[in-house]
mmCIF file of the N, C-alpha and C atoms, coordinates in Angstrom:
data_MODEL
# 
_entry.id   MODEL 
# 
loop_
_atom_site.group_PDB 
_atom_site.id 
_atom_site.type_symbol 
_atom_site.label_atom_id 
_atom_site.label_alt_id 
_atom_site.label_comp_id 
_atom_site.label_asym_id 
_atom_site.label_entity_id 
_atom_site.label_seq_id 
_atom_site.pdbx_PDB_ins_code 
_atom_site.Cartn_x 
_atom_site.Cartn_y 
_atom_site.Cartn_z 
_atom_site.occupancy 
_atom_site.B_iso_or_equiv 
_atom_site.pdbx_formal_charge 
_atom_site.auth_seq_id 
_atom_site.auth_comp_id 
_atom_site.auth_asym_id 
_atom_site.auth_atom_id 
_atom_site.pdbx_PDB_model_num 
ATOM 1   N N  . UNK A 1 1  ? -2.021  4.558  28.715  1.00 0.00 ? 1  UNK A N  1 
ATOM 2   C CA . UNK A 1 1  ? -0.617  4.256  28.835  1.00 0.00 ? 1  UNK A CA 1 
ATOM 3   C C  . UNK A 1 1  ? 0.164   5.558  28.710  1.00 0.00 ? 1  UNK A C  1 
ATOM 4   N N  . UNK A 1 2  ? 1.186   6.334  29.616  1.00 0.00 ? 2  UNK A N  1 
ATOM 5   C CA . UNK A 1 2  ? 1.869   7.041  29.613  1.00 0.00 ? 2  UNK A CA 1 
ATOM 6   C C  . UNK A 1 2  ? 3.477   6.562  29.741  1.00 0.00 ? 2  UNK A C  1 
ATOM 7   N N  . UNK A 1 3  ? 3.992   7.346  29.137  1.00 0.00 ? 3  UNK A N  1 
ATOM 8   C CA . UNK A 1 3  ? 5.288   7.118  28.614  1.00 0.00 ? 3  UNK A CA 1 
ATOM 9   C C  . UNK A 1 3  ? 5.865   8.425  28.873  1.00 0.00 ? 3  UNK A C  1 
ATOM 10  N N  . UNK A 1 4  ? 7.278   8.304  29.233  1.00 0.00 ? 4  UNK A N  1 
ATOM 11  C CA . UNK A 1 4  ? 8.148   9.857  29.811  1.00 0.00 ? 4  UNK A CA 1 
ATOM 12  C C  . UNK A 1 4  ? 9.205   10.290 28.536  1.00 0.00 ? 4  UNK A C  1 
ATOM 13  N N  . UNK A 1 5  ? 9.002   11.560 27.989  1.00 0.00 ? 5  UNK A N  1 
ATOM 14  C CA . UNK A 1 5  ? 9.890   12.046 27.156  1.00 0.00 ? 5  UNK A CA 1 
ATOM 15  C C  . UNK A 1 5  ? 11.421  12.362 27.822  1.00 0.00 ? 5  UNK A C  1 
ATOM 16  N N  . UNK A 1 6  ? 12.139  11.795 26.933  1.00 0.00 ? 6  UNK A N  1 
ATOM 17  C CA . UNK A 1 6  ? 13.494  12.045 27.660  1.00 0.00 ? 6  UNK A CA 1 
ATOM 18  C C  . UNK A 1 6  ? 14.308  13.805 27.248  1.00 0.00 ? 6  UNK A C  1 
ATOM 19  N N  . UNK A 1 7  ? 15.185  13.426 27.468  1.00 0.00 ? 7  UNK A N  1 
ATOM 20  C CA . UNK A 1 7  ? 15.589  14.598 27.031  1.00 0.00 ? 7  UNK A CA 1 
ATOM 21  C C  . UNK A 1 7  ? 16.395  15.089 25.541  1.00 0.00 ? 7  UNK A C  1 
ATOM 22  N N  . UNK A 1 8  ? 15.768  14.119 25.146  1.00 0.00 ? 8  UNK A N  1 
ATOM 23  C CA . UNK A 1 8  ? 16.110  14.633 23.318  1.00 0.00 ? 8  UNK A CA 1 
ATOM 24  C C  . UNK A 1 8  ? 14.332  15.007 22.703  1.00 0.00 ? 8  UNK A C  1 
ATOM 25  N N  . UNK A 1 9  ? 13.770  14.578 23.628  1.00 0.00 ? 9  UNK A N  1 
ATOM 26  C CA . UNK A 1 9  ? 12.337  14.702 23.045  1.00 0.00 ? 9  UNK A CA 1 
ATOM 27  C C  . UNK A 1 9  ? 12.074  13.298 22.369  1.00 0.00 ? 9  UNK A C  1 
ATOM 28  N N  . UNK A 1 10 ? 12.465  12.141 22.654  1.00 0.00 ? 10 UNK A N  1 
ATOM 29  C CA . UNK A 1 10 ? 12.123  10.786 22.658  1.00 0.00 ? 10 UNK A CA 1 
ATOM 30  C C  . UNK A 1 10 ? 10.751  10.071 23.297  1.00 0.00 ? 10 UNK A C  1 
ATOM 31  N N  . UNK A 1 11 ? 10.425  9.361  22.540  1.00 0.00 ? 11 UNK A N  1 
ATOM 32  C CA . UNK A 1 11 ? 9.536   8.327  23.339  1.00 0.00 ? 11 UNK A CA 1 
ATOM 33  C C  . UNK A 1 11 ? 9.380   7.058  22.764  1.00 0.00 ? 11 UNK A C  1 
ATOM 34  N N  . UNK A 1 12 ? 9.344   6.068  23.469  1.00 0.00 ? 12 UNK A N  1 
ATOM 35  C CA . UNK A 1 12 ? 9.122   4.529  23.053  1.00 0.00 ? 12 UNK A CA 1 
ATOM 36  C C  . UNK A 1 12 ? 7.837   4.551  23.140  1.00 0.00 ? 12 UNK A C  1 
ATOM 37  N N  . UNK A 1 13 ? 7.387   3.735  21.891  1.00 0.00 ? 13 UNK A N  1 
ATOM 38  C CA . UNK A 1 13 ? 6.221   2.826  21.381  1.00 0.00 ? 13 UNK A CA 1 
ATOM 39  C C  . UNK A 1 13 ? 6.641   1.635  22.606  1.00 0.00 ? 13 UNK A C  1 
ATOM 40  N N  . UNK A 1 14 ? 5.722   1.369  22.696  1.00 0.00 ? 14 UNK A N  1 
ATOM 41  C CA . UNK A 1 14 ? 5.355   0.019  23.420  1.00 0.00 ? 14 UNK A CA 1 
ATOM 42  C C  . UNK A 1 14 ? 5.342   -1.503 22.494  1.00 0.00 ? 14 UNK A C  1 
ATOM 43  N N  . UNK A 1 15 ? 6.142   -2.080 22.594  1.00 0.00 ? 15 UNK A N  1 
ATOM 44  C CA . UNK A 1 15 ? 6.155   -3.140 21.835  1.00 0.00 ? 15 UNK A CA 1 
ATOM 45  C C  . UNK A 1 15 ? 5.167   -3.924 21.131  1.00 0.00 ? 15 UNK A C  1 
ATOM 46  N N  . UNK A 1 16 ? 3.655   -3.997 21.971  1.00 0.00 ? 16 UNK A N  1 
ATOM 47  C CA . UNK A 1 16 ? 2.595   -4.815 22.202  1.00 0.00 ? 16 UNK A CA 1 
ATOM 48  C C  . UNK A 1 16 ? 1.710   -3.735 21.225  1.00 0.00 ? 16 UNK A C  1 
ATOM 49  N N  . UNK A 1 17 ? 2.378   -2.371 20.882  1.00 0.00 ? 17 UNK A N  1 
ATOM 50  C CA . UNK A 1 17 ? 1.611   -1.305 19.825  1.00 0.00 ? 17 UNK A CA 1 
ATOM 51  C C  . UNK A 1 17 ? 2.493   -1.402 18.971  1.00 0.00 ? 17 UNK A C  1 
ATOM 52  N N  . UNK A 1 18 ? 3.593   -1.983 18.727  1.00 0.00 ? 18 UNK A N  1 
ATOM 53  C CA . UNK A 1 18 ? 4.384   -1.831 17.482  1.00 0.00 ? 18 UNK A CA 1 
ATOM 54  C C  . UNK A 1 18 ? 3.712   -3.270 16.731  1.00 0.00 ? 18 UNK A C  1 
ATOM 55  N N  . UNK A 1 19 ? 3.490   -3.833 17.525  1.00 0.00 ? 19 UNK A N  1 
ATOM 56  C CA . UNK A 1 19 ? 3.031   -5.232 16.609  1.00 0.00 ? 19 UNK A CA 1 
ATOM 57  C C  . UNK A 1 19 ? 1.815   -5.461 16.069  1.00 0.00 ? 19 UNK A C  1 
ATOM 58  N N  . UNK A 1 20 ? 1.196   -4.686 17.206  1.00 0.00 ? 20 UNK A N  1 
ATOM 59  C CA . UNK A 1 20 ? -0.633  -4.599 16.403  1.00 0.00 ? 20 UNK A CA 1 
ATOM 60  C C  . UNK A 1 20 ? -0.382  -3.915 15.085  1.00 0.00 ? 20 UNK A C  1 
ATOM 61  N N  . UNK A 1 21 ? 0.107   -3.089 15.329  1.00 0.00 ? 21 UNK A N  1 
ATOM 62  C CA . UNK A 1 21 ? 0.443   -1.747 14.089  1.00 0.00 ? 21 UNK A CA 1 
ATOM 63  C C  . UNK A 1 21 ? 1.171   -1.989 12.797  1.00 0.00 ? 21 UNK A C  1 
ATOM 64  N N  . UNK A 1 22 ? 1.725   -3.037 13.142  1.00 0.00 ? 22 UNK A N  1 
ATOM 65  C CA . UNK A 1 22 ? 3.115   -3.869 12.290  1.00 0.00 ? 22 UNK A CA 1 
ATOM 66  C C  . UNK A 1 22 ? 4.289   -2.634 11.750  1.00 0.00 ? 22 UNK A C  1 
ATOM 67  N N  . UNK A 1 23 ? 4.190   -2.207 12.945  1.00 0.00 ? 23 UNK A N  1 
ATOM 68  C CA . UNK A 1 23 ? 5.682   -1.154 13.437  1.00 0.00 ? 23 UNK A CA 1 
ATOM 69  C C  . UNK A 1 23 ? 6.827   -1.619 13.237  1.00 0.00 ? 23 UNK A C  1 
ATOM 70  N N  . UNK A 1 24 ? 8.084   -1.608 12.312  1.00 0.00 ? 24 UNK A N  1 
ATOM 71  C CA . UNK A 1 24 ? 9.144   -2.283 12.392  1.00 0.00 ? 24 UNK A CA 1 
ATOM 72  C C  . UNK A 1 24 ? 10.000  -1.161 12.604  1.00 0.00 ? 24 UNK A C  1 
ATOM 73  N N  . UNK A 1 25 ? 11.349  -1.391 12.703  1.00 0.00 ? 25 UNK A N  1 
ATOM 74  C CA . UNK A 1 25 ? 13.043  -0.485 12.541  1.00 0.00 ? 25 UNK A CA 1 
ATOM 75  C C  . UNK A 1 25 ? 12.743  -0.261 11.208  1.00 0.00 ? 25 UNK A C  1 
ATOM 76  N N  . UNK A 1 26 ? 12.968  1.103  10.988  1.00 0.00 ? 26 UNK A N  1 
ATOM 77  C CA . UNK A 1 26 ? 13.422  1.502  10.059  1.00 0.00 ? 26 UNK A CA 1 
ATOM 78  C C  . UNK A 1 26 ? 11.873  2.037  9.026   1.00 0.00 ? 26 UNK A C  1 
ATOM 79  N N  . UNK A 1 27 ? 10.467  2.233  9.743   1.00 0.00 ? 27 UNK A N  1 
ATOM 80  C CA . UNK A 1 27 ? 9.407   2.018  9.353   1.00 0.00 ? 27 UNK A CA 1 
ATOM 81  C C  . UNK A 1 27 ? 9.211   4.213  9.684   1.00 0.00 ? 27 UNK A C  1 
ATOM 82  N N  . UNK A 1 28 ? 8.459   4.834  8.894   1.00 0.00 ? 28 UNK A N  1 
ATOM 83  C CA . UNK A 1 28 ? 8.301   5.686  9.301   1.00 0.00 ? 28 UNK A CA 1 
ATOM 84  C C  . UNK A 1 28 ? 6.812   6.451  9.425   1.00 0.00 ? 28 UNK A C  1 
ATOM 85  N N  . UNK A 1 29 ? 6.953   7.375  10.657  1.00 0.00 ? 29 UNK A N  1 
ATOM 86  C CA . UNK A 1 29 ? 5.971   7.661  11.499  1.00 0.00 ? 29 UNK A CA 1 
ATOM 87  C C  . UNK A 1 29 ? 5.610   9.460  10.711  1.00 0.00 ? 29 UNK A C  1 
ATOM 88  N N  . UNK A 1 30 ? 4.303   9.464  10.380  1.00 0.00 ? 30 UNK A N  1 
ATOM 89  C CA . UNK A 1 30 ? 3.944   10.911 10.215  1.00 0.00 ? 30 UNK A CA 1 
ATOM 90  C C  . UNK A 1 30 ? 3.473   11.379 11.525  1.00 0.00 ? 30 UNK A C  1 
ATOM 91  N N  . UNK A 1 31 ? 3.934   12.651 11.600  1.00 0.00 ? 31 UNK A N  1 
ATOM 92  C CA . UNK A 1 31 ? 3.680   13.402 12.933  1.00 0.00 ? 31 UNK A CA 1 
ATOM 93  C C  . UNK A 1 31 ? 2.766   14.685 12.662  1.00 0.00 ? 31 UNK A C  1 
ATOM 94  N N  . UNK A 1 32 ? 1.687   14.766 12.805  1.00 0.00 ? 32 UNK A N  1 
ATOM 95  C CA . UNK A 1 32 ? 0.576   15.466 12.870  1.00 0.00 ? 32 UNK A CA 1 
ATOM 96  C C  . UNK A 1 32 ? -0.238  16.131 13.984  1.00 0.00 ? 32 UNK A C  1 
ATOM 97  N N  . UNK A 1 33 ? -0.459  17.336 14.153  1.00 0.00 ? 33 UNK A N  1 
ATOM 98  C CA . UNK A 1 33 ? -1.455  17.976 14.705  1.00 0.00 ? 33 UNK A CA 1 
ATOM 99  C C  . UNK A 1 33 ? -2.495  17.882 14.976  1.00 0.00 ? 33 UNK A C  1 
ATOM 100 N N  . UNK A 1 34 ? -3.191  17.618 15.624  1.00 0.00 ? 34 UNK A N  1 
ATOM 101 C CA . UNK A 1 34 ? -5.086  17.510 15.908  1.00 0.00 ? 34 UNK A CA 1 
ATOM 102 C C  . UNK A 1 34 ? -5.358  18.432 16.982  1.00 0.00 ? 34 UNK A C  1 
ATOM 103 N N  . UNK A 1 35 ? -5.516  19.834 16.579  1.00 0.00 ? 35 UNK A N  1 
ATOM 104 C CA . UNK A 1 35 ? -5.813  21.029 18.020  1.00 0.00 ? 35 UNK A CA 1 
ATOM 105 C C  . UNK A 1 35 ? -5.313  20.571 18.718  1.00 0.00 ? 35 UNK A C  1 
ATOM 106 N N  . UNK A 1 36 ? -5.130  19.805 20.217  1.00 0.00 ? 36 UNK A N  1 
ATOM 107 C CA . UNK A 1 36 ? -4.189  20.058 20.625  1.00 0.00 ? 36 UNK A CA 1 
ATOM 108 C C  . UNK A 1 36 ? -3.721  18.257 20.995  1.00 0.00 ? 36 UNK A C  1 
ATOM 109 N N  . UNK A 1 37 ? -3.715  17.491 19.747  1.00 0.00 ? 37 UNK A N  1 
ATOM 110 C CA . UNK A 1 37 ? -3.769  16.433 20.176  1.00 0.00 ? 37 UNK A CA 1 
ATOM 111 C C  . UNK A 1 37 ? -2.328  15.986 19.184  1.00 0.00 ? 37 UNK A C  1 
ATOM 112 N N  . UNK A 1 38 ? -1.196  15.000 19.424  1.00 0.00 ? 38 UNK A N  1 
ATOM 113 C CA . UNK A 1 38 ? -0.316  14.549 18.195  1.00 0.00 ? 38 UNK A CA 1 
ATOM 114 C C  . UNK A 1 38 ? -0.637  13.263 18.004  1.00 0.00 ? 38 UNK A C  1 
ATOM 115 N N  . UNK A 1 39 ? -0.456  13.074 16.828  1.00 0.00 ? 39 UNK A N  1 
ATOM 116 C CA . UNK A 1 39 ? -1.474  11.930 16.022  1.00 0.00 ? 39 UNK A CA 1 
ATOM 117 C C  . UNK A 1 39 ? -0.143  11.163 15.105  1.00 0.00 ? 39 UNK A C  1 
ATOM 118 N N  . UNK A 1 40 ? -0.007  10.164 15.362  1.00 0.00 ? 40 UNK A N  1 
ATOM 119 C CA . UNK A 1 40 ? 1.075   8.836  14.770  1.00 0.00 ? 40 UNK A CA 1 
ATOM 120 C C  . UNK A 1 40 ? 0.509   8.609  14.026  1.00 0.00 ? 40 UNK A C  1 
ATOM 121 N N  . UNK A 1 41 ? 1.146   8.076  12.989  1.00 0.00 ? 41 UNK A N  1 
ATOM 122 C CA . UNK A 1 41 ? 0.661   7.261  11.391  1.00 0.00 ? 41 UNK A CA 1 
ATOM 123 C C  . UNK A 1 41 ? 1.361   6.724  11.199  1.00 0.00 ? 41 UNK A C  1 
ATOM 124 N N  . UNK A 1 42 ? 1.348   5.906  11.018  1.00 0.00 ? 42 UNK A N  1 
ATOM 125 C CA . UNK A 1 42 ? 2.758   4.929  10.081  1.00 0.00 ? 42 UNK A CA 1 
ATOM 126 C C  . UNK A 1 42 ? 2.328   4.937  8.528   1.00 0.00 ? 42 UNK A C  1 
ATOM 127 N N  . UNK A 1 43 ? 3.587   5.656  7.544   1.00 0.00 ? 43 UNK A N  1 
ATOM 128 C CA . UNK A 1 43 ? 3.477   5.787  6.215   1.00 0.00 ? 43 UNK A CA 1 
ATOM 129 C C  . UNK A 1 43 ? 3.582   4.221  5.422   1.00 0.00 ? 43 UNK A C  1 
ATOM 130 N N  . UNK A 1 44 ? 2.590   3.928  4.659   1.00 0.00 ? 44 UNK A N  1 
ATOM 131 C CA . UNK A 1 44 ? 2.637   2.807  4.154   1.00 0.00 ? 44 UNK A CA 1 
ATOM 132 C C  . UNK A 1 44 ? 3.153   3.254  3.210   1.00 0.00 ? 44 UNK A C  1 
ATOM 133 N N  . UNK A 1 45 ? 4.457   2.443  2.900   1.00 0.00 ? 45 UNK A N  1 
ATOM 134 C CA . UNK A 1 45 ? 5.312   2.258  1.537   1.00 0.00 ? 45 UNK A CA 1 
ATOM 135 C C  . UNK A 1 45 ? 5.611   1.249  0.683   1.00 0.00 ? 45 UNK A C  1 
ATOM 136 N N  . UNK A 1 46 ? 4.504   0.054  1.137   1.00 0.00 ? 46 UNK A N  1 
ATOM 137 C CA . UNK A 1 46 ? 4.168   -1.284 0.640   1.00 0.00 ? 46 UNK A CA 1 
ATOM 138 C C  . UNK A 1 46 ? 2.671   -1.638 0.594   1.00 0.00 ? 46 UNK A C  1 
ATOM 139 N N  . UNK A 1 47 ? 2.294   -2.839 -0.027  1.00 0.00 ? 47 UNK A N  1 
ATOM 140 C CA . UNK A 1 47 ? 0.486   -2.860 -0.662  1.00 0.00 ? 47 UNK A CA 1 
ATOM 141 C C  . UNK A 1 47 ? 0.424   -3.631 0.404   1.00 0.00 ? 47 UNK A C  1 
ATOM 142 N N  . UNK A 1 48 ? -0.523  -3.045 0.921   1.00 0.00 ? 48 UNK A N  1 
ATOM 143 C CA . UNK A 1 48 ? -1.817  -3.645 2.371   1.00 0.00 ? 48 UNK A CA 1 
ATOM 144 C C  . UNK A 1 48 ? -1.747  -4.963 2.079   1.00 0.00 ? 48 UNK A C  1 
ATOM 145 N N  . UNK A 1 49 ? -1.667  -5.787 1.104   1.00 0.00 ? 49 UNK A N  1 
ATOM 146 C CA . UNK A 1 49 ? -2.563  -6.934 0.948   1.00 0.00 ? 49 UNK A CA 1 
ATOM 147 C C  . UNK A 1 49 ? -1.218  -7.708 0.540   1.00 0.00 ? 49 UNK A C  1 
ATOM 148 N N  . UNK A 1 50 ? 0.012   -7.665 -0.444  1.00 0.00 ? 50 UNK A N  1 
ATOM 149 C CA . UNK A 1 50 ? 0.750   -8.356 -0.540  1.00 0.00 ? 50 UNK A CA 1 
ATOM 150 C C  . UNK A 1 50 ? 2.342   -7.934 -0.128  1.00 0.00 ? 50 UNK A C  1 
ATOM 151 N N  . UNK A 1 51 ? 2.470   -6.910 0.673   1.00 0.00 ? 51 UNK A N  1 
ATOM 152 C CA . UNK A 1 51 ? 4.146   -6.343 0.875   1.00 0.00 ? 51 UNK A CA 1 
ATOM 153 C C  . UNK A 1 51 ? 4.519   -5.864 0.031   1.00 0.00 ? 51 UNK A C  1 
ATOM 154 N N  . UNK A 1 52 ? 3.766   -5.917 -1.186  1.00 0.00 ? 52 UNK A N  1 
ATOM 155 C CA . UNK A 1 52 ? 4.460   -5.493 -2.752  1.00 0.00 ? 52 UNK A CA 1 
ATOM 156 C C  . UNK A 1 52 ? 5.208   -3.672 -2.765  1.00 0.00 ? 52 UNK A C  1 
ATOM 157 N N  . UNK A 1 53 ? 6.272   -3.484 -3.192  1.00 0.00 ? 53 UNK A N  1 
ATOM 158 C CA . UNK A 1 53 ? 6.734   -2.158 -2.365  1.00 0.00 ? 53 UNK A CA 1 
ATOM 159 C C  . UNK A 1 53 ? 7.058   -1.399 -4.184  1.00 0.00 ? 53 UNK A C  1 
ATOM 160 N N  . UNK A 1 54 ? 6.256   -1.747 -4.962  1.00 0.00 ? 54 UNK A N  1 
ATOM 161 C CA . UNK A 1 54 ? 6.723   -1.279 -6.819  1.00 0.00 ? 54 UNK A CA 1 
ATOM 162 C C  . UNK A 1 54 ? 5.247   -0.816 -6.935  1.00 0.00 ? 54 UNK A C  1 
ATOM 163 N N  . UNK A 1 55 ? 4.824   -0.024 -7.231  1.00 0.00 ? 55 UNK A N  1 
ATOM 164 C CA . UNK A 1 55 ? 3.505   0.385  -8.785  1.00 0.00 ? 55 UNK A CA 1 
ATOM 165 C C  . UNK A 1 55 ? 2.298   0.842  -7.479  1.00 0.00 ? 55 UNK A C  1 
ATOM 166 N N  . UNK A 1 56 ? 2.545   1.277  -6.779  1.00 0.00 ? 56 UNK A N  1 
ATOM 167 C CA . UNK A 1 56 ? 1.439   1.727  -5.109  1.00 0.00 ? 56 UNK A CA 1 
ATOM 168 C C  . UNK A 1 56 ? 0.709   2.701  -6.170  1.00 0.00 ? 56 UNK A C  1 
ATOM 169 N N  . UNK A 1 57 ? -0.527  2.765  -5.065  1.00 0.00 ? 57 UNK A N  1 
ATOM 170 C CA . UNK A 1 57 ? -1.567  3.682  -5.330  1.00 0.00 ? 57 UNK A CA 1 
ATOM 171 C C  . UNK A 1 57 ? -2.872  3.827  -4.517  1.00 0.00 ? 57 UNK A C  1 
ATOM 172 N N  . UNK A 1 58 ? -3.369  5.121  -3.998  1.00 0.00 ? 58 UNK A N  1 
ATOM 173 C CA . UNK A 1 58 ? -4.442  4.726  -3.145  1.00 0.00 ? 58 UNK A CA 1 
ATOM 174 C C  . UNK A 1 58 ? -5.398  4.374  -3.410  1.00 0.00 ? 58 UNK A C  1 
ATOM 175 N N  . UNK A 1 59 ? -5.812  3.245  -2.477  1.00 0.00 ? 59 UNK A N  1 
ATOM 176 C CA . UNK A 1 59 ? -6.882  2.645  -2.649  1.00 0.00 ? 59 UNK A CA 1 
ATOM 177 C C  . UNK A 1 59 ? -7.873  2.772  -1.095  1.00 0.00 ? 59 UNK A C  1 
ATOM 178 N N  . UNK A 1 60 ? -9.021  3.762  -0.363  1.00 0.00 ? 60 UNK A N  1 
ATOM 179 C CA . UNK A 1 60 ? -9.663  3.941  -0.026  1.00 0.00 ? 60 UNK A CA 1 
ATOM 180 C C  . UNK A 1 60 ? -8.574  4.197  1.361   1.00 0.00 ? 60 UNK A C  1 
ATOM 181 N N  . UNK A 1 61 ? -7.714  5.046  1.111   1.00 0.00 ? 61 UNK A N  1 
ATOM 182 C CA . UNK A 1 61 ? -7.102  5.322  2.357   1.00 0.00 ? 61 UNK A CA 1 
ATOM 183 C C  . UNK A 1 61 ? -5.799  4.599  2.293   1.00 0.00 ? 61 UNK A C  1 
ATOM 184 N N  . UNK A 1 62 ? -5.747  3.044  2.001   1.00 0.00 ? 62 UNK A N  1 
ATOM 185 C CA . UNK A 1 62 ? -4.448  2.409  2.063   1.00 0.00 ? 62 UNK A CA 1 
ATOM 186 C C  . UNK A 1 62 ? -3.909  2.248  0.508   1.00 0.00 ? 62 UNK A C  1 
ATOM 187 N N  . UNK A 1 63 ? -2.565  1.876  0.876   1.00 0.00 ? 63 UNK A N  1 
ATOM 188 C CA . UNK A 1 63 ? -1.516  1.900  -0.425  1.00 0.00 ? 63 UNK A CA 1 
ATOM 189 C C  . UNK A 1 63 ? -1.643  0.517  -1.053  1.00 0.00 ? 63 UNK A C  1 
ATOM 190 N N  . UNK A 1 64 ? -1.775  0.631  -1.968  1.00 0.00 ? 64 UNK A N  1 
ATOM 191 C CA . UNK A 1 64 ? -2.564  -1.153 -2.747  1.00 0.00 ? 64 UNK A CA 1 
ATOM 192 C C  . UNK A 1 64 ? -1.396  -1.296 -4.081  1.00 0.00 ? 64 UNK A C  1 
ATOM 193 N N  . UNK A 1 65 ? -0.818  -2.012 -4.222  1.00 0.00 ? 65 UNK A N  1 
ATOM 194 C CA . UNK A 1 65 ? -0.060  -2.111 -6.265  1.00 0.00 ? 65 UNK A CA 1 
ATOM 195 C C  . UNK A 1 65 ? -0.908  -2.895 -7.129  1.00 0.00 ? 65 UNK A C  1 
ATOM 196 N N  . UNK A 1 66 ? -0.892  -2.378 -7.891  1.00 0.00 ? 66 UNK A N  1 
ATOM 197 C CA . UNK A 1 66 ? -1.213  -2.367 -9.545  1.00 0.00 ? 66 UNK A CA 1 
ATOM 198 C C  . UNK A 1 66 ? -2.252  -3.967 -9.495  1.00 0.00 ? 66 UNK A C  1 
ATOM 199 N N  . UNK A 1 67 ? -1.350  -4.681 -8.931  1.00 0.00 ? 67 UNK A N  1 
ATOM 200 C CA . UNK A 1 67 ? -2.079  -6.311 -9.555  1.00 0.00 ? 67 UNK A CA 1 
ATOM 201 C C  . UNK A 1 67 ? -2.786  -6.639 -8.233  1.00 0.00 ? 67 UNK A C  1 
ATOM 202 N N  . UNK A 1 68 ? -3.201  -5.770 -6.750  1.00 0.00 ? 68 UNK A N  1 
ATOM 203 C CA . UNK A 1 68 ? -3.942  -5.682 -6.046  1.00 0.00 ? 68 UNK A CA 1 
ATOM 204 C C  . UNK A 1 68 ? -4.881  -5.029 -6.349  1.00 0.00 ? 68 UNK A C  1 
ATOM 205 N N  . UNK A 1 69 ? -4.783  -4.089 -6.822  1.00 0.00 ? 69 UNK A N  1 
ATOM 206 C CA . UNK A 1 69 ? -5.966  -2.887 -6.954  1.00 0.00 ? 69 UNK A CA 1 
ATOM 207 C C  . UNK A 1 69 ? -6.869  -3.529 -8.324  1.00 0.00 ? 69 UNK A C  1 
ATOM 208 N N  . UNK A 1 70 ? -6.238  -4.191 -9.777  1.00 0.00 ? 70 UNK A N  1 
ATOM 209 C CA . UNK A 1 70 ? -7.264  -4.703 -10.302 1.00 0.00 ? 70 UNK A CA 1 
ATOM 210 C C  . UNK A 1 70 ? -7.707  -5.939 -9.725  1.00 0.00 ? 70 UNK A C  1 
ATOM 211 N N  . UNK A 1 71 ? -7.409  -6.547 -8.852  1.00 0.00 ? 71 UNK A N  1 
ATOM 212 C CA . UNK A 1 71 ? -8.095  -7.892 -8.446  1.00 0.00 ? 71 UNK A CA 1 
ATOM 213 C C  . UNK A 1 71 ? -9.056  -7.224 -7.213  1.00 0.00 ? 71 UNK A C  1 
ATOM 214 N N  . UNK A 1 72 ? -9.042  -6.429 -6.738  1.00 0.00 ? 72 UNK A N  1 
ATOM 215 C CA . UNK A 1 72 ? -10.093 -5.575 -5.955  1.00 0.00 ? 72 UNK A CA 1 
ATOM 216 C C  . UNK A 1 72 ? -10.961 -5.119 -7.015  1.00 0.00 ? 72 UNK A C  1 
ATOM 217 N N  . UNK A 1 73 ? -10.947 -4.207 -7.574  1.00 0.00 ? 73 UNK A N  1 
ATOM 218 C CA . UNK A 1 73 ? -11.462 -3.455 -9.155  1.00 0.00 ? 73 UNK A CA 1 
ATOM 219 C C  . UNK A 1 73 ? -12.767 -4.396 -9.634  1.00 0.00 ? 73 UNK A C  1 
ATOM 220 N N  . UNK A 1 74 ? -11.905 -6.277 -9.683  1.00 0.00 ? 74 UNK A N  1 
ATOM 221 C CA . UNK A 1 74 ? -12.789 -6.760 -10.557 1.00 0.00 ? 74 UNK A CA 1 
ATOM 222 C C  . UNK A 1 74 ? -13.756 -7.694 -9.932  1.00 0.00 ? 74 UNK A C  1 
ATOM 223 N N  . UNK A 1 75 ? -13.419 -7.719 -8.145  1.00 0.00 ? 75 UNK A N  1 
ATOM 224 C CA . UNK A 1 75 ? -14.038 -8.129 -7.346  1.00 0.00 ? 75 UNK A CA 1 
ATOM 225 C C  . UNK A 1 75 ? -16.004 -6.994 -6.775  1.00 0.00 ? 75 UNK A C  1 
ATOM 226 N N  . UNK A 1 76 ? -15.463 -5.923 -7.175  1.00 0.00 ? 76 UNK A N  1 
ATOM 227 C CA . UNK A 1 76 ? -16.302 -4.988 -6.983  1.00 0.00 ? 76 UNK A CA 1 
ATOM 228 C C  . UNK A 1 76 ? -16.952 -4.958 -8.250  1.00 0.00 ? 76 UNK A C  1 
ATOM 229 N N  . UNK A 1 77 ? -16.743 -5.199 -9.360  1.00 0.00 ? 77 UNK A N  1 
ATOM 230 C CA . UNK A 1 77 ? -17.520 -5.789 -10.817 1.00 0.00 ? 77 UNK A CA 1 
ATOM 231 C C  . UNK A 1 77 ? -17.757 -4.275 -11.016 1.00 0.00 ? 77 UNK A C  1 
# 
C-alpha cells in the first residue's frame, strides 16, 4: 500500500490499519529509524489487557497495571 506525502510532510494511515492497530485521535505514534527503513509504533499509555491508564509497567514488551501484572505473575506460579 502506498500513500502520497503532501506537502507538510503528511500521510494518512489507512483506516482498515488504524483499527487492526486500535489507532485512535489523539493516540501517539513513535517515529523511528531502521537503516533506511521508518518504523510506526503506537505508544501504549494504557494496560494491554484492561484500558487501565494508572500504575503501568512493562510487562514483556507491553504496558500492563499493577492488578494485571500480579494476576499474570500468579498465573505463571
Amino acid at each position: 500500500m502506498a500513500r502520497k506525502v503532501d506537502d507538510l510532510g503528511r500521510i494518512v494511515l489507512p483506516a482498515e490499519m488504524r483499527k487492526t492497530l486500535d489507532i485512535s485521535d489523539g493516540d501517539y505514534l513513535e517515529i523511528v529509524l531502521d537503516d533506511e527503513r521508518i518504523v510506526l509504533q503506537k505508544v501504549e499509555d494504557r494496560c494491554t489487557f484492561c484500558r487501565s491508564t494508572t500504575d503501568l509497567r512493562a510487562f514483556h514488551g507491553k504496558q500492563v497495571c499493577a492488578r494485571c501484572h500480579r494476576e499474570l505473575a500468579a498465573d505463571t506460579g
